[in-house]
Steps between C-alpha positions, in 0.01 A plus 500: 500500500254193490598171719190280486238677629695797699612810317793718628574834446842680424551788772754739545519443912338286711528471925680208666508463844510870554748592261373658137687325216557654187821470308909478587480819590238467754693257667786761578231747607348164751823505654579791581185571605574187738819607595371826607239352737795249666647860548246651703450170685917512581501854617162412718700254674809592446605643922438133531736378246763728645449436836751341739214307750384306214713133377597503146289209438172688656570819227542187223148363581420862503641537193342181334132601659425846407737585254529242281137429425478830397725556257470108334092530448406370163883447435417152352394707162852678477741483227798632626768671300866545664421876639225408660619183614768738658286749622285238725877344617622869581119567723570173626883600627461830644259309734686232621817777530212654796503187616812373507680814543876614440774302567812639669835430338850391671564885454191593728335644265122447370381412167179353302506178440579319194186339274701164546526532871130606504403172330727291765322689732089470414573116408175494327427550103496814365202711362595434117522126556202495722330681209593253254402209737182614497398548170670171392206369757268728405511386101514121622176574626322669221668220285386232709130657565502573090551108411 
């Protein structure tokens, strides 16, 4: 393609900010490749998570610091379908359940909490809206640099 006096080429993948974009499909592969990596980071860090000496809010910031940037690099080129939007919100729970922890019924007895109670809880936006924040930012920019 020809625009005044620059030509562009088609390609099959190009690299954006670290991440290699293809196709759809790449995008599921970005992700889990991303979710993966947040994985490693939460089992790296995860006696701190579950320890008792540290205030919730202190494993949050943890949380938000080295987990989080992990997993949502380049995530302003995503196109998320339901399953992966629920795969991000399901990495995103079993986290904040380390955090948080169980929560004892009248009964005594223990149990995980409930993805509701878990929002209450973190009192921040989730992962899939934080995603979608972002690249709603990320294409007014490209827009606004484009014109």
């Amino acid at each position: 393609m020809k625009i005044d006096n620059s030509s562009f080429e088609r390609v099959e993948e190009f690299k954006y900010l670290g991440t290699n974009l293809t196709n759809q499909n790449s995008i599921l592969g970005e992700i889990k490749s991303r979710l993966k990596s947040g994985n490693a980071c939460y089992h790296l860090v995860l006696n701190l998570l579950s320890s008792s000496l540290l205030s919730k809010n202190l494993k949050i910031k943890i949380y938000r610091t080295i987990i989080l940037p992990v997993v949502l690099n380049g995530c302003e080129t995503w196109s998320l379908t339901m399953r992966e939007e629920r795969r991000l919100r399901v990495s995103e729970n079993r986290t904040l359940r380390r955090i948080f922890g169980p929560k004892r019924e009248v009964t005594g007895e223990w149990r995980k909490l409930y993805n509701e109670e878990l929002n209450d809880l973190y009192c921040s936006t989730n992962i899939v809206r934080v995603i979608k924040s972002r690249r709603m930012r990320w294409a007014g920019h490209v827009v606004h640099m484009g014109g």
